[in-house]
DSSP file (Angstrom, degrees, kcal/mol; ACC not computed):
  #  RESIDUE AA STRUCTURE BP1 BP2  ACC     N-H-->O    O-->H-N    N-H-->O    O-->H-N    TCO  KAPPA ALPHA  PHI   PSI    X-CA   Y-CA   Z-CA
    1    1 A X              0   0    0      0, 0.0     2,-0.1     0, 0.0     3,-0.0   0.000 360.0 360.0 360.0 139.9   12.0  -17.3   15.2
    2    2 A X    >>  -     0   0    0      1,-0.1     4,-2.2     4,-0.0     3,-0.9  -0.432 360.0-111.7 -91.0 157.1    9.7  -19.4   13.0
    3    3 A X  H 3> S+     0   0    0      1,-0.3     4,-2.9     2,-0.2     5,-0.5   0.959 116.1  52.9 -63.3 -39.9    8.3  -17.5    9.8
    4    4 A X  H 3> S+     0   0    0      1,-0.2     4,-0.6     2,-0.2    -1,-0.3   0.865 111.7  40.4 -75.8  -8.5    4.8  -17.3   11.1
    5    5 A X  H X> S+     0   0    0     -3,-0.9     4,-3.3     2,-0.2     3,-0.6   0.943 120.4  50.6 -85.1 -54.0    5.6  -15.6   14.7
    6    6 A X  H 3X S+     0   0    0     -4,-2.2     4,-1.2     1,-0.3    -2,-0.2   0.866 110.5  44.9 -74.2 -43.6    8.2  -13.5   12.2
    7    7 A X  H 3X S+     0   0    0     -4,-2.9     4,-1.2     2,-0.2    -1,-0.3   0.603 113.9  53.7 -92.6 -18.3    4.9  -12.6    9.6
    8    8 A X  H <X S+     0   0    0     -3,-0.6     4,-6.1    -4,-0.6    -1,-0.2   0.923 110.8  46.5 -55.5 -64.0    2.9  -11.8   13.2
    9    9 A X  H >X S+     0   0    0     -4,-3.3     3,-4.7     1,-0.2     4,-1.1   0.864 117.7  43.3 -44.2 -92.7    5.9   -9.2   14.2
   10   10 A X  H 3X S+     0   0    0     -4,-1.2     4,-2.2     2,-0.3    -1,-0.2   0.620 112.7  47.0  -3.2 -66.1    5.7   -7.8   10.8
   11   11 A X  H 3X S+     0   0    0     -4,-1.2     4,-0.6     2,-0.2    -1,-0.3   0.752 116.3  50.2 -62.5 -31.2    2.0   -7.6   10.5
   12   12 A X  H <X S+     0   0    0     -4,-6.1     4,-2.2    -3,-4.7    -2,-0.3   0.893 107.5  48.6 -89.1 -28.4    2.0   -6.0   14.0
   13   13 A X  H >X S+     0   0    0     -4,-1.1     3,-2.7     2,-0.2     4,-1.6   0.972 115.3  48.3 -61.5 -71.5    4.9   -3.1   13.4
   14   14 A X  H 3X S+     0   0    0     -4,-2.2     4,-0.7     1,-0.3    -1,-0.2   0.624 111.0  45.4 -58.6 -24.4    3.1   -2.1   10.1
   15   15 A X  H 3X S+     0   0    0     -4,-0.6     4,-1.7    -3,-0.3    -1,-0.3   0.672 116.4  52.9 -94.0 -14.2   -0.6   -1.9   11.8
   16   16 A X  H <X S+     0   0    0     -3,-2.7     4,-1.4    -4,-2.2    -2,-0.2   0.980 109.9  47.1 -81.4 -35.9    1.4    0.2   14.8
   17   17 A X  H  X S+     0   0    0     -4,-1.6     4,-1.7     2,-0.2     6,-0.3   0.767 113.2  48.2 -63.3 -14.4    2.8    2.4   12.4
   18   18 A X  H  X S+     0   0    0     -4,-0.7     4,-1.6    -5,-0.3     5,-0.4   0.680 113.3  45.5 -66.2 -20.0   -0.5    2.9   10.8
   19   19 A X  H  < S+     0   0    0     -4,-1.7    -2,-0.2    -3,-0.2    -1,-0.2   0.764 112.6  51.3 -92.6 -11.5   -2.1    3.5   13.6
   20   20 A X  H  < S+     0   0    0     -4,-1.4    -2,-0.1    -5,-0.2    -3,-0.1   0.945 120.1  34.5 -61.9 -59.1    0.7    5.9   14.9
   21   21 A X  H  < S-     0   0    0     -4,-1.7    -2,-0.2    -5,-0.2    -3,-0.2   0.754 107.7-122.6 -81.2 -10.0    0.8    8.0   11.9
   22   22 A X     <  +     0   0    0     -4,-1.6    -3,-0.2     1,-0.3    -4,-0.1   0.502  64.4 129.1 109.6   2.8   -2.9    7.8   11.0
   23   23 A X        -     0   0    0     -5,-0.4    -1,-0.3    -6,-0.3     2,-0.0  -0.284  56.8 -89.2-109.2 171.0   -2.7    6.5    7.8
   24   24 A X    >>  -     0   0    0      1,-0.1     4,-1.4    -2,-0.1     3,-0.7  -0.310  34.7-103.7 -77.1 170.1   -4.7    3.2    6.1
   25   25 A X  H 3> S+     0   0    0      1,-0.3     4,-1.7     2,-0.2     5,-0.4   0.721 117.3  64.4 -66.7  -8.8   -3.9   -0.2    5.9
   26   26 A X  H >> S+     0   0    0      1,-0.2     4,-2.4     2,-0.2     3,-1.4   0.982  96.1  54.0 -68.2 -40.4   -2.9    0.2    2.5
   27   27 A X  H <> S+     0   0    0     -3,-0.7     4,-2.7     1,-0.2    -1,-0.2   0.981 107.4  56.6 -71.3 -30.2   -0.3    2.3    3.4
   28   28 A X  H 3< S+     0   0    0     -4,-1.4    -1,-0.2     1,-0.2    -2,-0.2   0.887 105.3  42.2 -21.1 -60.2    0.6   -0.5    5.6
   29   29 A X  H X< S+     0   0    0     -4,-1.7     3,-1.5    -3,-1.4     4,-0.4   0.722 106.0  77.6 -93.6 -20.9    1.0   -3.7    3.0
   30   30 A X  H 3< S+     0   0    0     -4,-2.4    -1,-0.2    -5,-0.4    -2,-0.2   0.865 100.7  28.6 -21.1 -60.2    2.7   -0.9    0.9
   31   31 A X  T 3X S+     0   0    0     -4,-2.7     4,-0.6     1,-0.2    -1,-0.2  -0.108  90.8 106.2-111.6  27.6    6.2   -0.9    2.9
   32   32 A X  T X4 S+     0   0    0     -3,-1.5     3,-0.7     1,-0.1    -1,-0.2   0.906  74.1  57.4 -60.9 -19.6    5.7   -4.4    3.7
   33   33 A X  T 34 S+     0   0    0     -4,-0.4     5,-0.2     1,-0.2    -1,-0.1   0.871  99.5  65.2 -12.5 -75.8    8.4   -4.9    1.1
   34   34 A X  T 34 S+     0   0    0      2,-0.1     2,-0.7     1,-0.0    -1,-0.2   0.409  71.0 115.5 -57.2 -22.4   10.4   -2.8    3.3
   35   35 A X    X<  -     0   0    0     -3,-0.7     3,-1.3    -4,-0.6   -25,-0.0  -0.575  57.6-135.8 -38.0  80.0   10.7   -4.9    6.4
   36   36 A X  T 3  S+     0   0    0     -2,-0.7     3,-0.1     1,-0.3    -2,-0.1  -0.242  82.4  24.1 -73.5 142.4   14.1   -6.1    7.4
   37   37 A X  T 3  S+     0   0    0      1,-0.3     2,-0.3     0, 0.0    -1,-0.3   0.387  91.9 119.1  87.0   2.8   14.5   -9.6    8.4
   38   38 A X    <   -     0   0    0     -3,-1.3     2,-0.3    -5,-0.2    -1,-0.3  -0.714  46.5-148.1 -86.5 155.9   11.6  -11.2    6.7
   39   39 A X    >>  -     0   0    0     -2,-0.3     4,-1.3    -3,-0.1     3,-0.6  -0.873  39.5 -92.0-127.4 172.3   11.4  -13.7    4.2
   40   40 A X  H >> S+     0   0    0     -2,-0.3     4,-3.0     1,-0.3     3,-1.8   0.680 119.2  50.7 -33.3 -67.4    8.9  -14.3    1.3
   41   41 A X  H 3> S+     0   0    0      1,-0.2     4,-2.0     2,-0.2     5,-0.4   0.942 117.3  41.2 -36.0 -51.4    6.5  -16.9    3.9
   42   42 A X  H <4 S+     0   0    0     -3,-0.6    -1,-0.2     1,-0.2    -2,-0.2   0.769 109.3  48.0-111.9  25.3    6.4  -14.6    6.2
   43   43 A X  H <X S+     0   0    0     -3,-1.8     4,-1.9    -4,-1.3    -1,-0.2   0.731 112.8  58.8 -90.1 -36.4    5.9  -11.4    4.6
   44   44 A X  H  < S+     0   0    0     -4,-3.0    -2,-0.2    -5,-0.3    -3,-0.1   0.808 109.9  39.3 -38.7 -44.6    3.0  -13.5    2.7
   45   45 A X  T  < S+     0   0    0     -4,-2.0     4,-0.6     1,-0.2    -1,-0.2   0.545 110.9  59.8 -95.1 -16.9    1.1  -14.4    6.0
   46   46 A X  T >> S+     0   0    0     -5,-0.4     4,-5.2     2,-0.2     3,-0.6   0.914 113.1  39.5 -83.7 -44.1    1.9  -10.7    7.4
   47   47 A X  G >< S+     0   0    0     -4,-1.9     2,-1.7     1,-0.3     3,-0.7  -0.353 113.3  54.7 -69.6-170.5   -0.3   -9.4    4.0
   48   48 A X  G 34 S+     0   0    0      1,-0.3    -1,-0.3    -2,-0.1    -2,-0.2  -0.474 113.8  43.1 138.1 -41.6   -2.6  -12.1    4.6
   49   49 A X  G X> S+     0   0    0     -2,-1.7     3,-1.7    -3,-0.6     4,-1.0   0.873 116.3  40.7 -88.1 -50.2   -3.1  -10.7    8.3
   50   50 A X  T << S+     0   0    0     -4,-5.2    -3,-0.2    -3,-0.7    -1,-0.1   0.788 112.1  52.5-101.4   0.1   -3.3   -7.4    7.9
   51   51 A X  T 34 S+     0   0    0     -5,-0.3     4,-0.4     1,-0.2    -1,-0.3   0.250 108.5  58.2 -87.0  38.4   -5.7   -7.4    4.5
   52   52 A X  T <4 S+     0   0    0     -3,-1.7    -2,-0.2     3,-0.1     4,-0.2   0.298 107.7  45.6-141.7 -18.4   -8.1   -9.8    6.7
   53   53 A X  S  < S+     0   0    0     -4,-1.0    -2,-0.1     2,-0.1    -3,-0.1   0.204 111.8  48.4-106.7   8.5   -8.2   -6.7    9.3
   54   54 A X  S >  S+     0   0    0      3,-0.1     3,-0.9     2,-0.1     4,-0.2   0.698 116.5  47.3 -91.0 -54.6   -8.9   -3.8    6.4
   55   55 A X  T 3  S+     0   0    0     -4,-0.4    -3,-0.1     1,-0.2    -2,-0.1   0.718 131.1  20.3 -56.6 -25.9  -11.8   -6.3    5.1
   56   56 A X  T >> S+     0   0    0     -4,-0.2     4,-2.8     2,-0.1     3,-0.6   0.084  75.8 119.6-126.1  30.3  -13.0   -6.8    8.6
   57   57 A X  H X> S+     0   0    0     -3,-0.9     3,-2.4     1,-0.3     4,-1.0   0.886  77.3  58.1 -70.1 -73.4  -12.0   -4.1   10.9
   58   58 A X  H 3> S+     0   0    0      1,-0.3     4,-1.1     2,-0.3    -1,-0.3   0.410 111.8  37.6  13.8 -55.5  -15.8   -3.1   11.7
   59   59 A X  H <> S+     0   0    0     -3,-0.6     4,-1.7     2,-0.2    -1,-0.3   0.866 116.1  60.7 -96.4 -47.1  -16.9   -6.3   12.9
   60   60 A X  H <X S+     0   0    0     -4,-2.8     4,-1.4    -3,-2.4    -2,-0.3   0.946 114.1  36.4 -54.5 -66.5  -13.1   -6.7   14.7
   61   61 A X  H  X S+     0   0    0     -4,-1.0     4,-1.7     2,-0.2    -1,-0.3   0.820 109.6  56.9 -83.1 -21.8  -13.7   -3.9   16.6
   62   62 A X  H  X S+     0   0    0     -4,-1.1     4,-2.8    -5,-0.3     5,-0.3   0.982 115.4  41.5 -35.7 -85.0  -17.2   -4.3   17.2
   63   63 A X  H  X S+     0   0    0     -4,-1.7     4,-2.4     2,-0.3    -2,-0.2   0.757 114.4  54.6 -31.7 -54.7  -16.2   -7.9   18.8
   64   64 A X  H >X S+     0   0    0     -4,-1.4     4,-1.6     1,-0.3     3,-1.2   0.982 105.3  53.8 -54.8 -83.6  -13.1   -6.2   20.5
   65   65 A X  H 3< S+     0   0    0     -4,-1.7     3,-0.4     1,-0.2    -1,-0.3   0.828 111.1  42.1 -15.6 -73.0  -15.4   -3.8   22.0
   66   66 A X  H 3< S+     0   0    0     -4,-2.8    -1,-0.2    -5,-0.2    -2,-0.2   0.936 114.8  54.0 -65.5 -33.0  -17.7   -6.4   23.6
   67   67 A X  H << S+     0   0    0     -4,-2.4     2,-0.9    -3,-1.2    -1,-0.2   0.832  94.4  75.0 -49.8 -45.4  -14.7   -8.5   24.6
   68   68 A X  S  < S-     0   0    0     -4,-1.6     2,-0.5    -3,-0.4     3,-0.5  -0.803  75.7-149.3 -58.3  81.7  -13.1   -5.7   26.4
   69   69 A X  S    S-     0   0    0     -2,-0.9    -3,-0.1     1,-0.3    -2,-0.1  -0.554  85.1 -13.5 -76.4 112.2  -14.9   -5.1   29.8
   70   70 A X  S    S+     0   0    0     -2,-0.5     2,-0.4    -5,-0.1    -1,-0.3   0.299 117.4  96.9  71.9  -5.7  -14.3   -1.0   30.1
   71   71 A X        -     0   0    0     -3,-0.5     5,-0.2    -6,-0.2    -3,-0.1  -0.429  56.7-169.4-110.2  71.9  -12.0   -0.8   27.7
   72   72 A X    >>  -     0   0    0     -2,-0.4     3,-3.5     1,-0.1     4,-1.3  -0.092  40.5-106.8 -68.3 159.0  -13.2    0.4   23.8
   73   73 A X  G >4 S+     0   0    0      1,-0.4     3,-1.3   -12,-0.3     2,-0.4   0.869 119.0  50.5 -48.6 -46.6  -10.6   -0.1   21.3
   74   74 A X  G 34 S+     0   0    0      1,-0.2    -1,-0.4     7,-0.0    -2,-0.1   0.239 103.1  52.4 -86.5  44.9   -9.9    3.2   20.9
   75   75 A X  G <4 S+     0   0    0     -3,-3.5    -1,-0.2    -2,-0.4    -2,-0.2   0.488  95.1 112.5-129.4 -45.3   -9.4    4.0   24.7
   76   76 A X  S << S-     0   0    0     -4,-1.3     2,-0.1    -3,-1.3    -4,-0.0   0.236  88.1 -99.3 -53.6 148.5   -6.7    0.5   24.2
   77   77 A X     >  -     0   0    0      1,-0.1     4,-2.4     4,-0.0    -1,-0.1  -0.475  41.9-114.4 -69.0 149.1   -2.8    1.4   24.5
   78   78 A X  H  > S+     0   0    0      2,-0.2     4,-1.3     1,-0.2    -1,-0.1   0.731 115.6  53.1 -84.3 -26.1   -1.8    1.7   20.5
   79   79 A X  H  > S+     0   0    0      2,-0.2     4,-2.3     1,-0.2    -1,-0.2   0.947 112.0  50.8 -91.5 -50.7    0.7   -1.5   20.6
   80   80 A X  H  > S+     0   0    0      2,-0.3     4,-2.7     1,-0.2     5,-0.3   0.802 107.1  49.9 -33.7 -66.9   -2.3   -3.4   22.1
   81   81 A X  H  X S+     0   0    0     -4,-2.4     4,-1.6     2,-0.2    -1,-0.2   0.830 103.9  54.7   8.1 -85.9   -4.7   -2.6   19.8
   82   82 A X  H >X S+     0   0    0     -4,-1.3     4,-2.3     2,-0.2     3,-1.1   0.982 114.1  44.0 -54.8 -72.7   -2.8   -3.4   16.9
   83   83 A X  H 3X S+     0   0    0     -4,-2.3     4,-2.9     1,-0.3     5,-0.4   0.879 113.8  47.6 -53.0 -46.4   -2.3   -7.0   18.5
   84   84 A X  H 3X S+     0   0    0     -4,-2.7     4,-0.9     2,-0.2    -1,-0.3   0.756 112.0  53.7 -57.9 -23.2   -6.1   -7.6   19.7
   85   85 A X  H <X S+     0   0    0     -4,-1.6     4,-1.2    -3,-1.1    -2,-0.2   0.928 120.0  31.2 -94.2 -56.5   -7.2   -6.4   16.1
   86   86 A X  H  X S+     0   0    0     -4,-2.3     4,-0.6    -5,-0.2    -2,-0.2   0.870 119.9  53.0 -70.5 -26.8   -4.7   -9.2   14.3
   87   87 A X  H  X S+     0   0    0     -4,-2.9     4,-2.1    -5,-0.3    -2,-0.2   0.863 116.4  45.9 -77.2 -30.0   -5.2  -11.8   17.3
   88   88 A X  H  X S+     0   0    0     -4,-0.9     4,-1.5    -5,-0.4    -1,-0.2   0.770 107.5  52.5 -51.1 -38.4   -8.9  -11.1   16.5
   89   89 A X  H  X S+     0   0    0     -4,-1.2     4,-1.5     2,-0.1     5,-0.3   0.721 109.5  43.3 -94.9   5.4   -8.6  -11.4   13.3
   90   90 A X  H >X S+     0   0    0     -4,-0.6     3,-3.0     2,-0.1     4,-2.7   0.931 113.4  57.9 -75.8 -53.1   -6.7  -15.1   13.0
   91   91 A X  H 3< S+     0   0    0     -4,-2.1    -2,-0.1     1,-0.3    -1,-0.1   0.754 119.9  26.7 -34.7 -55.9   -9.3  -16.3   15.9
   92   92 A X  H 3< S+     0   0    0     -4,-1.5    -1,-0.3     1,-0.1    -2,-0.1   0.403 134.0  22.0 -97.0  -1.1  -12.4  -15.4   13.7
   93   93 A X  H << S+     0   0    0     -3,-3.0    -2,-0.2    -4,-1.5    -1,-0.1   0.000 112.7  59.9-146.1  10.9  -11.3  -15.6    9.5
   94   94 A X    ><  +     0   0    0     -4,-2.7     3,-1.7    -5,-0.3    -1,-0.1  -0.367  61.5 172.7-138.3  81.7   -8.0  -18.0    9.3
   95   95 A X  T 3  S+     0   0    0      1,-0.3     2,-0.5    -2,-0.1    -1,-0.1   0.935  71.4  78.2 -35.4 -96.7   -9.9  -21.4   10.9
   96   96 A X  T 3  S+     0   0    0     -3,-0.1     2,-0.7     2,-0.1    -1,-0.3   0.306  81.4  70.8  34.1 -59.4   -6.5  -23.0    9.9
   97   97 A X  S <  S-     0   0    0     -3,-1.7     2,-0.1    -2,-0.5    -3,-0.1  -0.789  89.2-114.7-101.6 111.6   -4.8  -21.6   12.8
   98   98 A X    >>  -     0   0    0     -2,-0.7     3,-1.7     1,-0.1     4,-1.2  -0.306  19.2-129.6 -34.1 112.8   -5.4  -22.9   16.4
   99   99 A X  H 3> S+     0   0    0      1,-0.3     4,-1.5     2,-0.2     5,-0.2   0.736 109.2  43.7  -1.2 -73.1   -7.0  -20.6   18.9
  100  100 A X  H 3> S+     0   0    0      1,-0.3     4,-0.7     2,-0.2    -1,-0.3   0.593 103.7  61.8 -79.0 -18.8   -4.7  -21.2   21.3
  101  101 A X  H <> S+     0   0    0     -3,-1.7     4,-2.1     2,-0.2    -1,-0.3   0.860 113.1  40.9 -43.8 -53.2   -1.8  -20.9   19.0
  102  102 A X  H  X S+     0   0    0     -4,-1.2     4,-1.1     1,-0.3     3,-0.5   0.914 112.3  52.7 -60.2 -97.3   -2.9  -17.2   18.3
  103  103 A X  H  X S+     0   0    0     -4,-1.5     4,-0.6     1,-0.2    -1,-0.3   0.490 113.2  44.5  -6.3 -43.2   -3.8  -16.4   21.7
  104  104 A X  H >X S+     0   0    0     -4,-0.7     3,-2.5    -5,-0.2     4,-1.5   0.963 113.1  52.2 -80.1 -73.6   -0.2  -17.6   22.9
  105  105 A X  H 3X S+     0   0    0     -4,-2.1     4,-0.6    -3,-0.5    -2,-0.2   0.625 110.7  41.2 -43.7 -29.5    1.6  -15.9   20.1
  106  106 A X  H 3X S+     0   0    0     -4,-1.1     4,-1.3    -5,-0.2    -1,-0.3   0.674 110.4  59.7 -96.7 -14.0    0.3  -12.5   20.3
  107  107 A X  H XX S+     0   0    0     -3,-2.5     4,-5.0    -4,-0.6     3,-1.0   0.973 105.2  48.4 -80.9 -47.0    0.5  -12.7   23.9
  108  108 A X  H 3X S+     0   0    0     -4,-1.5     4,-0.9     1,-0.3    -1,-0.2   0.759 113.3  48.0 -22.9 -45.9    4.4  -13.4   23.7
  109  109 A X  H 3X S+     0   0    0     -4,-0.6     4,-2.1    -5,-0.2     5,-0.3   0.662 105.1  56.1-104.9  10.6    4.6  -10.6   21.4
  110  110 A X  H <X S+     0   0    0     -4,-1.3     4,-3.2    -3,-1.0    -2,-0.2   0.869 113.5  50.0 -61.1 -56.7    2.4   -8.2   23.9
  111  111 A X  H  < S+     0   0    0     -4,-5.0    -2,-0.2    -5,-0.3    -3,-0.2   0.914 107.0  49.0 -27.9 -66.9    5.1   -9.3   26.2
  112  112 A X  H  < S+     0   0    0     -4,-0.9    -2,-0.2     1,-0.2    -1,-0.2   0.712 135.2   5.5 -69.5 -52.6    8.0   -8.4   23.8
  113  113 A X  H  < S+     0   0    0     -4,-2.1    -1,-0.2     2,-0.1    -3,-0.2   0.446 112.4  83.6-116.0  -3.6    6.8   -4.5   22.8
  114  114 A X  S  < S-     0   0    0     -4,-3.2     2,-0.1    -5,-0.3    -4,-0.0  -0.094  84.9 -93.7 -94.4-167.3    3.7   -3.9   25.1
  115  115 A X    >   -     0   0    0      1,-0.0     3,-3.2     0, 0.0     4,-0.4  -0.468  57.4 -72.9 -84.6 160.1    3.8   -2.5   29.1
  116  116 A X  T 3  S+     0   0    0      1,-0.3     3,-0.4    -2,-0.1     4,-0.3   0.846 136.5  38.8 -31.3 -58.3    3.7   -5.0   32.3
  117  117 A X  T 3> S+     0   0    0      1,-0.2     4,-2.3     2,-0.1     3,-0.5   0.383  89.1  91.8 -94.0  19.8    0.3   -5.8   32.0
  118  118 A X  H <>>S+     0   0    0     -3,-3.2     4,-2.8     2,-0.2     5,-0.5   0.962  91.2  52.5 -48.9 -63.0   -0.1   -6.2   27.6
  119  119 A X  H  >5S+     0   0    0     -4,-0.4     4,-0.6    -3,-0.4    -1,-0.2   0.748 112.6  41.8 -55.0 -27.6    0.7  -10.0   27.9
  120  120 A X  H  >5S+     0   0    0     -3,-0.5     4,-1.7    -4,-0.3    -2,-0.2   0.702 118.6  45.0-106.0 -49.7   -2.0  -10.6   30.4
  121  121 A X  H >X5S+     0   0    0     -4,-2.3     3,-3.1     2,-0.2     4,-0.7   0.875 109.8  52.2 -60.0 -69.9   -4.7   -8.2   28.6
  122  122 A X  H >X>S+     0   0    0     -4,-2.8     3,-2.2     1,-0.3     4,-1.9   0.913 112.2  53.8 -36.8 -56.6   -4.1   -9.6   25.0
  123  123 A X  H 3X<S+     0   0    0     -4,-0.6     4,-0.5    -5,-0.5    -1,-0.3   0.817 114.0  39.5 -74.9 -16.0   -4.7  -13.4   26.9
  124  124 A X  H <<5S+     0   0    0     -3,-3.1    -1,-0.4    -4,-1.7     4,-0.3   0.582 115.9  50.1-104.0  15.5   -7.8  -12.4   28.3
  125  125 A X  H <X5S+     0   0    0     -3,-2.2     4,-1.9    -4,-0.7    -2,-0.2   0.797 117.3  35.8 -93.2 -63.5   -9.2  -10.5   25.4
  126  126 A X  H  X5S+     0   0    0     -4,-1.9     4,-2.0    -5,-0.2     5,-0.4   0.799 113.1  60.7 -81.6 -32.3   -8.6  -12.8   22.7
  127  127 A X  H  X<S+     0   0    0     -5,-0.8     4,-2.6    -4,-0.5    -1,-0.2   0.963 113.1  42.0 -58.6 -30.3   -9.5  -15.9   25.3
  128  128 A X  H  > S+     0   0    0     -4,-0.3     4,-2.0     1,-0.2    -2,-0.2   0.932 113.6  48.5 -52.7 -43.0  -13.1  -14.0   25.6
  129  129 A X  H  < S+     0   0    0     -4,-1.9    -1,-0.2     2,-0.2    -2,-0.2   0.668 115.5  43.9 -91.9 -15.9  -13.3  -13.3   22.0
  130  130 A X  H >< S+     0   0    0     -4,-2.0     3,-2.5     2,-0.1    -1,-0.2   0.911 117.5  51.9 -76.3 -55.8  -12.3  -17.5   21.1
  131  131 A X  H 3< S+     0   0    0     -4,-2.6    -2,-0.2    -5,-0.4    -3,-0.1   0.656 116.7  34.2 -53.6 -34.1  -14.8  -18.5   23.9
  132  132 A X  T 3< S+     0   0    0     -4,-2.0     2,-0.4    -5,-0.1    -1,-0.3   0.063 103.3  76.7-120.8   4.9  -17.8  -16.5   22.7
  133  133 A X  S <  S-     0   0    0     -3,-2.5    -1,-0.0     1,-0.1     0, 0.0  -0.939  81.2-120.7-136.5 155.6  -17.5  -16.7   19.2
  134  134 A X        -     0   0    0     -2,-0.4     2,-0.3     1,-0.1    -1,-0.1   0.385  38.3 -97.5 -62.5-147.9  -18.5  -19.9   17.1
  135  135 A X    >   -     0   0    0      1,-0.0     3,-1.1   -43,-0.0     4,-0.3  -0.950  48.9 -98.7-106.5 144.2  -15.5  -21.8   14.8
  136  136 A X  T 3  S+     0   0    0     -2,-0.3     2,-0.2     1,-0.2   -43,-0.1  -0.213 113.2  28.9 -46.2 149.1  -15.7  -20.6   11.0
  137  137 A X  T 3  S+     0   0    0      1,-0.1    -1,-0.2    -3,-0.0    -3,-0.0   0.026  96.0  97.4  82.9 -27.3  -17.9  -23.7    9.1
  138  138 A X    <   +     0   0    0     -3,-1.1    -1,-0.1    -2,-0.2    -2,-0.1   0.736  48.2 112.9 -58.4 -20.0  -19.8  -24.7   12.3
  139  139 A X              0   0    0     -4,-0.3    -3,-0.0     1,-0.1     0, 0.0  -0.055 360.0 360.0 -88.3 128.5  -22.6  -22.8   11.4
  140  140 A X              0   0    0      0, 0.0    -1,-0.1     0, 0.0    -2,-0.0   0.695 360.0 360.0-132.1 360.0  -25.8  -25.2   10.7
């Protein structure tokens, strides 16, 4: 598994256990530390992910919300969530990272922990939410 798919995993167990138990993202990058099987890169890019969804969850879920035809985020299955809120957040603050890179990669891991249809929500969610929103710098 390549460090950034491993710093994805990572970034997504810690925002589903924050969202399980209720708690903030701080407590989150807290026990990133605590993560078995990561290594420095991609415990870096997992903090990187999930303070870029504390600094912007507001606007994330705003955008989720309009992406999401019936569904508002917090109506969304909790593993789901957590992946539309980080696939959200590469598409629209880490320019660096291809769309469709994101979009593939969280759908993969929608697959991995989510129900039959996760992999096929997460891809049209995040396809809406690349399609509709401009690229970071474009702006003129």
């Amino acid at each position: 598994m390549g460090r950034r798919r491993l710093g994805r995993e990572t970034a997504f167990k810690a925002l589903y256990r924050v969202d399980l138990l209720g708690k903030g993202t701080e407590d989150a990058l807290a026990h990133l530390p605590d993560q078995k099987g990561t290594d420095e890169e991609a415990t870096r890019f997992a903090r990187e992910l999930l303070e870029s969804v504390a600094a912007h969850r507001t606007e994330v879920d705003r955008v989720l919300d309009g992406a999401s035809d019936r569904w508002d985020v917090e109506r969304m299955a909790v593993v789901d969530r957590a992946l539309l809120r980080l696939g959200c957040v590469e598409i629209m603050y880490l320019p660096w990272v291809p769309d469709a890179v994101s979009i593939d990669e969280y759908v993969e891991i929608a697959k991995k922990y989510g129900s039959e249809e996760s992999g096929r929500f997460v891809n049209a969610v995040l396809d809406r939410v690349a399609r509709e929103r401009k690229p970071r710098g474009s702006e003129t």
